[in-house]
C-alpha positions in Angstrom: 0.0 0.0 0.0 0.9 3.5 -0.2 2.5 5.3 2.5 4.1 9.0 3.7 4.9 10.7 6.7 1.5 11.7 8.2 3.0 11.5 11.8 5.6 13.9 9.9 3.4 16.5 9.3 1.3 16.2 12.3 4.3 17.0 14.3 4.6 19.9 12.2 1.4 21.0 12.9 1.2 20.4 16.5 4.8 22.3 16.7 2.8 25.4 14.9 -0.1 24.8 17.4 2.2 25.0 20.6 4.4 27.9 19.3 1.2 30.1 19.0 -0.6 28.6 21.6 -1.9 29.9 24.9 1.9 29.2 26.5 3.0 31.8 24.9 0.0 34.0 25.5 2.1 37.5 27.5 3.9 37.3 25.2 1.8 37.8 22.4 0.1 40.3 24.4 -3.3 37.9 25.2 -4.4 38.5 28.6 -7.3 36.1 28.5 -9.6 39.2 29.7 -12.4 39.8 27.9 -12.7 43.2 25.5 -12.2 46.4 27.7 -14.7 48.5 25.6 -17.1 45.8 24.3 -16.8 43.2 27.1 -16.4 40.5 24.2 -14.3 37.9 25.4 -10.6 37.5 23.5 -8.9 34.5 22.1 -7.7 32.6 24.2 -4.5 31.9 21.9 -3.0 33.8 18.6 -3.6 30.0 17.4 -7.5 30.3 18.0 -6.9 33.9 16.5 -6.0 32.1 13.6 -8.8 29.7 13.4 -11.1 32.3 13.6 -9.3 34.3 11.4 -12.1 35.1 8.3 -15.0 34.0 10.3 -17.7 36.9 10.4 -19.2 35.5 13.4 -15.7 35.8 15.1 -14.5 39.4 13.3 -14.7 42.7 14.2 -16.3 44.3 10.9 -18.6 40.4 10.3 -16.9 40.4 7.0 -16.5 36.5 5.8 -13.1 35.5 3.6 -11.1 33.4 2.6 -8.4 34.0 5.8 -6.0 31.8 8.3 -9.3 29.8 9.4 -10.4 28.4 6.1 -6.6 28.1 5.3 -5.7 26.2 8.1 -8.9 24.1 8.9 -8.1 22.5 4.7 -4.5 22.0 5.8 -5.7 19.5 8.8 -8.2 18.4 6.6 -6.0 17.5 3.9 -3.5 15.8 6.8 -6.4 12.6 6.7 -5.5 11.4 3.3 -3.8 8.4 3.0 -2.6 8.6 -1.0 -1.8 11.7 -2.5 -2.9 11.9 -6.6 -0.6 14.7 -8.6 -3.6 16.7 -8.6 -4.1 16.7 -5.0 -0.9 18.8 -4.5 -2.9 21.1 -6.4 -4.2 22.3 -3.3 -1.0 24.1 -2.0 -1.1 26.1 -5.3 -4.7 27.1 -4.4 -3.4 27.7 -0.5 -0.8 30.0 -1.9 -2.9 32.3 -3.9 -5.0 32.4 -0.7 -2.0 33.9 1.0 -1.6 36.3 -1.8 -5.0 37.3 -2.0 -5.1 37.4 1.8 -1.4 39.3 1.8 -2.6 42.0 -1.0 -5.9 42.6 0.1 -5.8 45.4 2.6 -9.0 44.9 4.8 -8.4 41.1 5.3 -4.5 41.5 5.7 -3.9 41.4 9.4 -1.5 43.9 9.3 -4.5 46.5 9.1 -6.8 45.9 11.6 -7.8 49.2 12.9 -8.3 49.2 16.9 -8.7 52.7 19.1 -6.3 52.5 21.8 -4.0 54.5 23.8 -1.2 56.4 21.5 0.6 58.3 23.8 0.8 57.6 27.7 3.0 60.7 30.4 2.2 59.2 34.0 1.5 61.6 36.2 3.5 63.7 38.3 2.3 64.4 41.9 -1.3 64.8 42.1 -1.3 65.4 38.6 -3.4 63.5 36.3 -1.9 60.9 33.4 -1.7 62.1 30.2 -3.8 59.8 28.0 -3.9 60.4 23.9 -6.3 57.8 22.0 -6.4 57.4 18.5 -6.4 54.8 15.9 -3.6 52.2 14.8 -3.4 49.3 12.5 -2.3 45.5 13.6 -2.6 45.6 17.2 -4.5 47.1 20.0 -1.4 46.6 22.3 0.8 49.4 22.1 3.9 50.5 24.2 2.0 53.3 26.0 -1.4 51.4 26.2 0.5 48.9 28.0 2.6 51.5 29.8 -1.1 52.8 30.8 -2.4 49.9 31.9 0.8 48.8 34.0 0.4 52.0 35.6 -3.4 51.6 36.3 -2.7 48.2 37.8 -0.3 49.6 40.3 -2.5 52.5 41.5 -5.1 49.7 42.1 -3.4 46.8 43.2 -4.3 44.7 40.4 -2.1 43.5 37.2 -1.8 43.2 33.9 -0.2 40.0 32.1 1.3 41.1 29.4 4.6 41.7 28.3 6.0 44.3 26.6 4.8 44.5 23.0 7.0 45.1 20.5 6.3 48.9 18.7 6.6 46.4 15.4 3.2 45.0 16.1 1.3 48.3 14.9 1.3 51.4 12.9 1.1 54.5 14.5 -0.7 57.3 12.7 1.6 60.1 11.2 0.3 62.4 14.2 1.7 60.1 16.9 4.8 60.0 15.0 4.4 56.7 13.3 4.1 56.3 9.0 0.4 55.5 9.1 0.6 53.3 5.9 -0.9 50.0 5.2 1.1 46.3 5.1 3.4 48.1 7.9 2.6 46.7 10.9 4.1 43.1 11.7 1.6 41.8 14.7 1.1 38.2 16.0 -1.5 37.1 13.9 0.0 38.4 10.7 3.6 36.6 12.0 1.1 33.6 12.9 -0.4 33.6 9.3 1.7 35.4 6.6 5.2 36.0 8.5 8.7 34.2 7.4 9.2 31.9 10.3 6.7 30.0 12.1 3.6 31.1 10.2 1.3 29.3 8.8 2.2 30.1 5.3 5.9 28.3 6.2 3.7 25.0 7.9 1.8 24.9 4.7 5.0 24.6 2.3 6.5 22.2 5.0 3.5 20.1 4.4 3.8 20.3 0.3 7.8 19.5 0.6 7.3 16.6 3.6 4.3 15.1 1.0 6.4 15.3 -2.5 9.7 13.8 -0.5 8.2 11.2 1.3 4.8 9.7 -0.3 5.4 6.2 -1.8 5.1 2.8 -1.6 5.2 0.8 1.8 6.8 -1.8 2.4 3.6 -4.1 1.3 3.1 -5.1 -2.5 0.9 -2.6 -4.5 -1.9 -3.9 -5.5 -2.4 -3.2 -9.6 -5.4 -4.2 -11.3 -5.1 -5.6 -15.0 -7.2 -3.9 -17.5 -9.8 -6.0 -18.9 -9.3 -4.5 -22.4 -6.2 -5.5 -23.3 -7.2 -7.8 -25.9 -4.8 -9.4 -28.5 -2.9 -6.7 -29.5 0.4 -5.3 -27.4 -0.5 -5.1 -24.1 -0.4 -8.9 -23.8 3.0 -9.3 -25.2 4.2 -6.8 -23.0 2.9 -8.2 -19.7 4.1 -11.6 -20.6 7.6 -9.9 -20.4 7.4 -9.0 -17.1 10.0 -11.5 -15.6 8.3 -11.0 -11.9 4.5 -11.9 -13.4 6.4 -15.0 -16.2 7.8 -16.5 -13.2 4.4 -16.2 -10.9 2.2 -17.9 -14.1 4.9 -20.4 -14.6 4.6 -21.3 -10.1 0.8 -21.0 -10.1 0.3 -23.3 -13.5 2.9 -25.8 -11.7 0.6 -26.6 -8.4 -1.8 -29.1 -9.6 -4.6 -27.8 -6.9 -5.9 -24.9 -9.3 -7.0 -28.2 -11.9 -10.2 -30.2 -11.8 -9.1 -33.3 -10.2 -7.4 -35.9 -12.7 -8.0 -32.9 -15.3 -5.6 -30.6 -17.3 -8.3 -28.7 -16.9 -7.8 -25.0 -15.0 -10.5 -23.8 -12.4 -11.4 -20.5 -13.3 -11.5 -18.9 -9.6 -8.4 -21.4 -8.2 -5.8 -19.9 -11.6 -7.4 -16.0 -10.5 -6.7 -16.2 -6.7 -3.4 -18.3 -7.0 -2.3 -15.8 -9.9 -3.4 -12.8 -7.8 -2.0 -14.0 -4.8 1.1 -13.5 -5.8 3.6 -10.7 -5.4 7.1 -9.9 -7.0 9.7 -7.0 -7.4 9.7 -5.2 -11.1 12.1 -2.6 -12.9 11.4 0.4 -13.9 11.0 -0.6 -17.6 8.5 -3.2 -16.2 6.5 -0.2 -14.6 6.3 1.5 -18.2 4.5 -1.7 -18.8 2.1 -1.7 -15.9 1.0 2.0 -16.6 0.4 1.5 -19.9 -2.1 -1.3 -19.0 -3.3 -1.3 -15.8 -4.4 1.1 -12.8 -4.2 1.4 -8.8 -7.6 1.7 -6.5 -8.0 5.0 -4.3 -10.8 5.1 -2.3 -12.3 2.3 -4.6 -11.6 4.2 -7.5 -9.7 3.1 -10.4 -6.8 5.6 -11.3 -3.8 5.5 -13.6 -1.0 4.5 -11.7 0.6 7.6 -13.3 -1.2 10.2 -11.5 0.0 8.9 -8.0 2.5 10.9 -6.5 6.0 9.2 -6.6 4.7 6.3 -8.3 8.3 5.8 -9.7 9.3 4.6 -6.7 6.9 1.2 -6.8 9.3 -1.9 -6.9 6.7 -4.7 -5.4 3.4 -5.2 -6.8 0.7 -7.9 -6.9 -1.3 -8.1 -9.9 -5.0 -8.2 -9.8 -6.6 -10.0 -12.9 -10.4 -9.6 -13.6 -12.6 -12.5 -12.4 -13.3 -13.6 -15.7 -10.0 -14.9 -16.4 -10.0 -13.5 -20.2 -7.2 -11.6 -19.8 -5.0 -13.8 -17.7 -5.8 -16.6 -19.7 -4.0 -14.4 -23.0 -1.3 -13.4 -20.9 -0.4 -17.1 -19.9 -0.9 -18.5 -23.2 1.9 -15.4 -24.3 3.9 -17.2 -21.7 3.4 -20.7 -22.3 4.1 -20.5 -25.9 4.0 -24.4 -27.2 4.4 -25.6 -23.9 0.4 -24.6 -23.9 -0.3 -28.2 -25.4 3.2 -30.1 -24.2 3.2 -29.2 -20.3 2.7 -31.7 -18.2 -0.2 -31.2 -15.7 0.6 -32.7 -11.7 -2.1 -35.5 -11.7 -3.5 -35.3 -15.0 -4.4 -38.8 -16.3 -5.8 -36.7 -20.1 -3.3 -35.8 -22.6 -0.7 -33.3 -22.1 -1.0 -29.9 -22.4 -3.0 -27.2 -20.0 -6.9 -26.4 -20.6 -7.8 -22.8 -20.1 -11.4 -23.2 -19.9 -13.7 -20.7 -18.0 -15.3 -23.0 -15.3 -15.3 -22.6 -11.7 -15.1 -24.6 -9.0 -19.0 -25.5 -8.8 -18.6 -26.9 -12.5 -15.3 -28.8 -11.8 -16.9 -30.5 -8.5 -19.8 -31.2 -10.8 -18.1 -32.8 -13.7 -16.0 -34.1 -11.6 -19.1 -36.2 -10.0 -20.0 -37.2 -13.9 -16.3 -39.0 -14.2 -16.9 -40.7 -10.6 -20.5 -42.2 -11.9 
């Protein structure tokens, strides 16, 4: 069966979950406390931030997009697949024009989210009162004198606020408070979380792509390919009876006289399928050109080319699946057979030599069998 590094990845994932999780929360500035001025409560953790991240019910504005939710929640999704098809990697070119869109747009870019908070912050002197400027910012509510101001607040009342220091990176002030008051400025813990160069979620999701293309394959367990039932008389049979892995299986399987009616040359239908299909070998990689040219590989019970499987170069051990009719095998061991067809010697056979390739199963063999025995 086909294999990759699942665990891989969800190590990956959990390692983006912890970094932005609620450990971390002072010092990404989460408190845990609900809203000041609306009484909402917060995220608990950038990481939820990020979940919510383009949920209306969960944004400031209710606008619904494509953000770090919907981004993230397909990425997890996408984790549950056990074979990956060529057009399944797809996705992360999808994912990536997400980010663009997300990184170009201006009112979904985390970077500008407006907030009114505290822009400038002179504690007081004597019985003085603070001085307290408010105005808006982009990125984050959290500035240096907002949490200056609330430091301050908490010591006048013998409370606390658990935060640490933000970082003046995390927002844009506006030209009046001295900052550039431009858009795509402000680097705060969401955008790092989603769109930033190290441990964002833009980085986990090209992890992913590189951890899928570099390790999906073949397990150590034979592949199961299934023979089309078309192949008819034409190349297709020659060139499977030159697999030396599948010649060397016929050749076993029409040596064990169990698969013929007792006494008979005579091949039970269903005992020649399952002993054939039974079987498993290696093959080169010439012998794969063969087996995508005629056959396919079941994902989620559906037939696909074996070509369209990521890193399917890298089969080596397969186990052919024939069609119950036999029609096809039955060619392909006649290619192999040659002469020997009506000169091989069947184990047990008291009839003439040579092997019968009828279509009968094992109900008409027991029956016929009865006939000879009356």
């Amino acid at each position: 069966m086909f294999e990759w590094d699942r665990q891989g990845a969800l190590d990956l994932l959990e390692d983006y979950k912890n970094f932005w999780g609620p450990a971390k929360n002072p010092e990404f500035g989460i408190t845990g406390r609900p809203d000041a001025n609306t009484g909402k409560v917060n995220s608990p953790s950038v990481y939820e931030t990020v979940l919510n991240h383009g949920d209306g019910g969960k944004s400031r504005n209710k606008m619904v997009f494509v953000g770090g939710g919907i981004i993230l929640k397909e990425l997890i999704n996408f984790l549950e697949k056990d074979v990956f098809l060529e057009e399944d990697l797809e996705v992360f070119d999808e994912l990536e024009q997400d980010f663009k869109k997300l990184e170009t747009t201006e009112k979904r870019n985390p970077a500008n989210i407006e907030f009114r908070t505290v822009i400038k912050f002179t504690p007081p002197k004597g019985d003085d009162e603070p001085e307290i400027e408010r105005g808006w910012v982009r990125g984050h509510f959290l500035t240096v004198p907002y949490w200056e101001f609330r430091q301050w607040k908490a010591k006048e009342t013998g409370g606390s606020f658990a935060s640490s220091k933000p970082k003046p990176e995390w927002y844009s002030m506006p030209v009046k408070a001295g900052g550039k008051g431009s858009s795509n400025t402000a680097k705060p813990p969401l955008w790092q979380a989603i769109l930033g160069p190290d441990n964002s979620l833009r980085i986990l999701v090209e992890s992913v792509k590189q951890l899928i293309e570099k390790s999906a394959g073949p397990g150590s367990t034979p592949i199961n390919i299934y023979v089309n039932a078309n192949l008819g008389l034409g190349t297709g049979v020659a060139q499977m009876a030159t697999i030396a892995g599948l010649n060397k299986a016929i050749r076993e399987v029409i040596a064990d006289g169990s698969i013929y009616a007792s006494g008979t040359k005579i091949a039970v239908k269903d005992r020649l399928n399952e002993a054939v299909n039974s079987k498993s070998f290696s093959i080169s990689q010439s012998d794969l050109k063969i087996l995508v040219e005629n056959c396919t590989v079941k994902i989620d019970e559906e037939k696909v080319e074996l070509d369209e499987v990521v890193n399917y170069e890298k089969i080596n051990n397969v186990s052919l699946k024939f069609p119950k009719n036999n029609k096809t095998l039955n060619k392909i061991i006649r290619e192999v057979m040659g002469e020997q067809m009506n000169t091989y010697k069947v184990p047990g056979n008291t009839q003439s030599d040579g092997i019968t390739l009828k279509q009968i199963d094992a109900m008409q063999a027991f029956s016929n069998l009865m006939k000879v025995l009356k």
